[in-house]
C-alpha positions in Angstrom: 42.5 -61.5 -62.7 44.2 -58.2 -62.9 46.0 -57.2 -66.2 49.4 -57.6 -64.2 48.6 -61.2 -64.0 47.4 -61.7 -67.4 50.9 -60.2 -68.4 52.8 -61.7 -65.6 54.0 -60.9 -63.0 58.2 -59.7 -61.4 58.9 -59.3 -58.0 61.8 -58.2 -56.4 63.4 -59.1 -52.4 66.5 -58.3 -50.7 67.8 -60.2 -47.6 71.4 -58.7 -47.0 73.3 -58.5 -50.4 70.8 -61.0 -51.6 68.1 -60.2 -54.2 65.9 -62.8 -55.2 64.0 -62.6 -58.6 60.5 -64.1 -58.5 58.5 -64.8 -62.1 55.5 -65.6 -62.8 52.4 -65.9 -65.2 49.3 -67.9 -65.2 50.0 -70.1 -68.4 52.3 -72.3 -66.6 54.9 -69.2 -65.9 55.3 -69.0 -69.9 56.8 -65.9 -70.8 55.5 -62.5 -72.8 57.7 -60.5 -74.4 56.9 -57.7 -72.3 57.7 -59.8 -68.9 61.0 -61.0 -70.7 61.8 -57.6 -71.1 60.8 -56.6 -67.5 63.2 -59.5 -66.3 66.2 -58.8 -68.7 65.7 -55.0 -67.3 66.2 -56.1 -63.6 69.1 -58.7 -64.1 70.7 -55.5 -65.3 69.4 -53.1 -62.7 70.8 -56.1 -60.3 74.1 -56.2 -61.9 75.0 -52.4 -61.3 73.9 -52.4 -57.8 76.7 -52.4 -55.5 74.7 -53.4 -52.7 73.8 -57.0 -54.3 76.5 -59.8 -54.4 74.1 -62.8 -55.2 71.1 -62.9 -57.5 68.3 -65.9 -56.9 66.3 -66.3 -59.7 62.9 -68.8 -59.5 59.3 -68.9 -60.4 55.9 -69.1 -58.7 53.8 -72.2 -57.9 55.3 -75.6 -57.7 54.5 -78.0 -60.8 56.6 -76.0 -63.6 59.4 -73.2 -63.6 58.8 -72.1 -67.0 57.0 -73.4 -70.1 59.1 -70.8 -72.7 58.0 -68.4 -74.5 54.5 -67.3 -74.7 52.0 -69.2 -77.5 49.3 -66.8 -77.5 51.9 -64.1 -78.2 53.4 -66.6 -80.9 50.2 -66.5 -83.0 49.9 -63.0 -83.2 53.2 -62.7 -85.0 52.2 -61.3 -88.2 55.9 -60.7 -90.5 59.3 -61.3 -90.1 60.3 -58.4 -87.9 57.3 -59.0 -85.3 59.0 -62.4 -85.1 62.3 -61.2 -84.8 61.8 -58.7 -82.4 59.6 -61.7 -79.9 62.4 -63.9 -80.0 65.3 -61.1 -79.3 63.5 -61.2 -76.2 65.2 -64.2 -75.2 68.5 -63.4 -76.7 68.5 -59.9 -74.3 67.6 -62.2 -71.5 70.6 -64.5 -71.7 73.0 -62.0 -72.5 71.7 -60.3 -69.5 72.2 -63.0 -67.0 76.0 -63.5 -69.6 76.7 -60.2 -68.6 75.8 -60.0 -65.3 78.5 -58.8 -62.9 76.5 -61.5 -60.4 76.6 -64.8 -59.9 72.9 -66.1 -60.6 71.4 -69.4 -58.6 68.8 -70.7 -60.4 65.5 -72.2 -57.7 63.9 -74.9 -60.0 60.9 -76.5 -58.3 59.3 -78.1 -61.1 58.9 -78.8 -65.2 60.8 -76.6 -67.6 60.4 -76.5 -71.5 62.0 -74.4 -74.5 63.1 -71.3 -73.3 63.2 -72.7 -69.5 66.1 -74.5 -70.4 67.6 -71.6 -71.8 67.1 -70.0 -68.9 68.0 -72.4 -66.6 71.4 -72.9 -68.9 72.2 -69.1 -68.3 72.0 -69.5 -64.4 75.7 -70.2 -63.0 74.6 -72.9 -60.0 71.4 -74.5 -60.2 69.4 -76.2 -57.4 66.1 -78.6 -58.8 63.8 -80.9 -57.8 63.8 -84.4 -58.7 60.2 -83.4 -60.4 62.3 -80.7 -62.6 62.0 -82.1 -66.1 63.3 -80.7 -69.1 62.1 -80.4 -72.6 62.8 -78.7 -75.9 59.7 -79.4 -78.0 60.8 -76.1 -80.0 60.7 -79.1 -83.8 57.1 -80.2 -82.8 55.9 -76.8 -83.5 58.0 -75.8 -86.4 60.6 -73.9 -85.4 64.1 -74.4 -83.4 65.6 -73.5 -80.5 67.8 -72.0 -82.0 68.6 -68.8 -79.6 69.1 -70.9 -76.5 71.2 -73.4 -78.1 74.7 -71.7 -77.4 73.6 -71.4 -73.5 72.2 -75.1 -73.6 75.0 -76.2 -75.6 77.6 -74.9 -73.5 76.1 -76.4 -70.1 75.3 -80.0 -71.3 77.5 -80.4 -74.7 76.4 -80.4 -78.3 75.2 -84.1 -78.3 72.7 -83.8 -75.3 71.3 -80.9 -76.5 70.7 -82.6 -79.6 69.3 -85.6 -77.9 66.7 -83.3 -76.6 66.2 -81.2 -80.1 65.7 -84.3 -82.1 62.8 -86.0 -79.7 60.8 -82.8 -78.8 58.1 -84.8 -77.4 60.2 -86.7 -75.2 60.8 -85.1 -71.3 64.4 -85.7 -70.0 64.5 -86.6 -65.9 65.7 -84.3 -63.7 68.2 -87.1 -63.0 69.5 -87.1 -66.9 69.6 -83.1 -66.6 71.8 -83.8 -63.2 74.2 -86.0 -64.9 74.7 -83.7 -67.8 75.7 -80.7 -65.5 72.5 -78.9 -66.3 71.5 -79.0 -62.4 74.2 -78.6 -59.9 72.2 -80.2 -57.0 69.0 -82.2 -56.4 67.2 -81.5 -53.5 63.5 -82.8 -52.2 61.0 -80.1 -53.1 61.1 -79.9 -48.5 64.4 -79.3 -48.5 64.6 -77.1 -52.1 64.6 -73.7 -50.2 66.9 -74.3 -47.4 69.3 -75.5 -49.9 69.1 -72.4 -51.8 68.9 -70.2 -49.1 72.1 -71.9 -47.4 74.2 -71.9 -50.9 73.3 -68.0 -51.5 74.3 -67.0 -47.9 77.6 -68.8 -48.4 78.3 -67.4 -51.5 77.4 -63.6 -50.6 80.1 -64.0 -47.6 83.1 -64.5 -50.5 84.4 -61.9 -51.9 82.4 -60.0 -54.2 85.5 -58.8 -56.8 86.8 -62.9 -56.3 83.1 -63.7 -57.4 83.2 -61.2 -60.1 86.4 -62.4 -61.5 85.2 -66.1 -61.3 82.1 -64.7 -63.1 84.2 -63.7 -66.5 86.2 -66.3 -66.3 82.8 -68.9 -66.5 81.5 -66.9 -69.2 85.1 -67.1 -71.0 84.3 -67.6 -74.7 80.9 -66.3 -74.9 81.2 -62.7 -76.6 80.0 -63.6 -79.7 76.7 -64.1 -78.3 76.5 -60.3 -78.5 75.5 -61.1 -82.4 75.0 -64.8 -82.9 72.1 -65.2 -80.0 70.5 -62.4 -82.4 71.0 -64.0 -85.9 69.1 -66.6 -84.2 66.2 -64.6 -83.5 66.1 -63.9 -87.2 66.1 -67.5 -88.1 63.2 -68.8 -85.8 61.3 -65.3 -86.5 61.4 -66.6 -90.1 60.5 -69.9 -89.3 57.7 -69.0 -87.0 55.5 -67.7 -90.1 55.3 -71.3 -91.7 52.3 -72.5 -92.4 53.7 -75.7 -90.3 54.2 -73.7 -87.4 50.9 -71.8 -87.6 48.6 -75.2 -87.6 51.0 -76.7 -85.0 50.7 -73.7 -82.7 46.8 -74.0 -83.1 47.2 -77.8 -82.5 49.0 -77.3 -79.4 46.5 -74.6 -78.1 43.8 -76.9 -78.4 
């Protein structure tokens, strides 16, 4: 295994004005800081480039879209600002794909946990299997997830998202993330790609300054995600020195 795929790995395609994002990393397309930051780098890269009207964003493989942030990573947090810093990772990310001049299709083919929902919740049409599961098991391990919530929050309310905090071992159906607006369509994992594909070629054929206008007016109410997403960080970079989170984390990797 080369040390691209022990870091994951971020490729890049253009068909026309559309660019499709593909992640990936061996733990179950978990995420390093280093690929977050190699992600958060090309959603702006994407964003500036006049030659792109529709971004896809998916994973490789087919059982899980993203597992969240990183464990192995987690563990080698040593202080507060180490912690910090990992988990303004995510908070770039999502105001990345925020701030996008783009309109972002998420491709979910499978499970996603923690920081997968955030991303997913950041994505401004989503297409998922009926095997795309959702979980925030963020209070099993002692910690919160406390920088997604705004993005999770403002896709399937305060009250879901809290039905998902408070049980962190419990998945939610792709169906449940359906009817909460989370997913905008379920397709069969067959028919997963042609959907997408079909959607994005659609959308590219509007008007790029109508989509771009549409874009700010979705994200109406967000800016203070400029500064809350990173107080957040500093609360869960806190929380992730616990002695709590530290046996659960070793727990967990067992």
């Amino acid at each position: 295994m080369s040390s691209e795929n022990l870091n994951g790995s971020l490729e890049t395609s253009f068909q026309n004005t559309i660019a499709t994002v593909e992640f990936g990393h061996p733990a179950s397309n978990s995420f390093p800081r280093e690929l977050l930051n190699k992600l958060t780098a090309e959603i702006n890269s994407l964003s500036r480039n006049e030659d792109v009207s529709v971004i896809i964003l998916k994973s490789q493989g087919e059982k899980t879209f993203c597992s969240g942030a990183s464990f192995d990573e987690l563990l080698k947090v040593e202080n507060e600002e180490q912690g910090i810093e990992f988990f303004s990772g995510f908070a770039h990310l999502l105001n990345a794909m925020r701030n996008c001049d783009k309109m972002i299709i998420g491709r979910v083919q499978g499970k996603a946990v923690g920081g997968g929902v955030g991303i997913i919740s950041a994505c401004d049409y989503v297409f998922a299997t009926p095997q795309s599961d959702i979980k925030l098991s963020e209070l099993a391990i002692g910690i919160g997830p406390f920088v997604i919530e705004p993005a999770v929050s403002r896709k399937i309310g305060k009250t879901a998202m809290a039905q998902m905090t408070l049980a962190p071992h419990e998945w939610k159906s792709a169906d449940w993330a359906f009817q909460k607006g989370l997913y905008s369509v379920l397709a069969s994992s067959e028919k997963l790609d042609e959907e997408v594909e079909s959607f994005a070629q659609k959308l590219s054929s509007y008007n790029p300054e109508a989509l771009y206008e549409m874009k700010k007016i979705i994200w109406e109410g967000t800016e203070q995600w400029e500064s809350l997403l990173f107080e957040r960080a500093a609360i869960t970079g806190k929380l992730v020195l616990s002695d709590f989170t530290r046996n659960a984390l070793l727990q967990f990797k067992k």
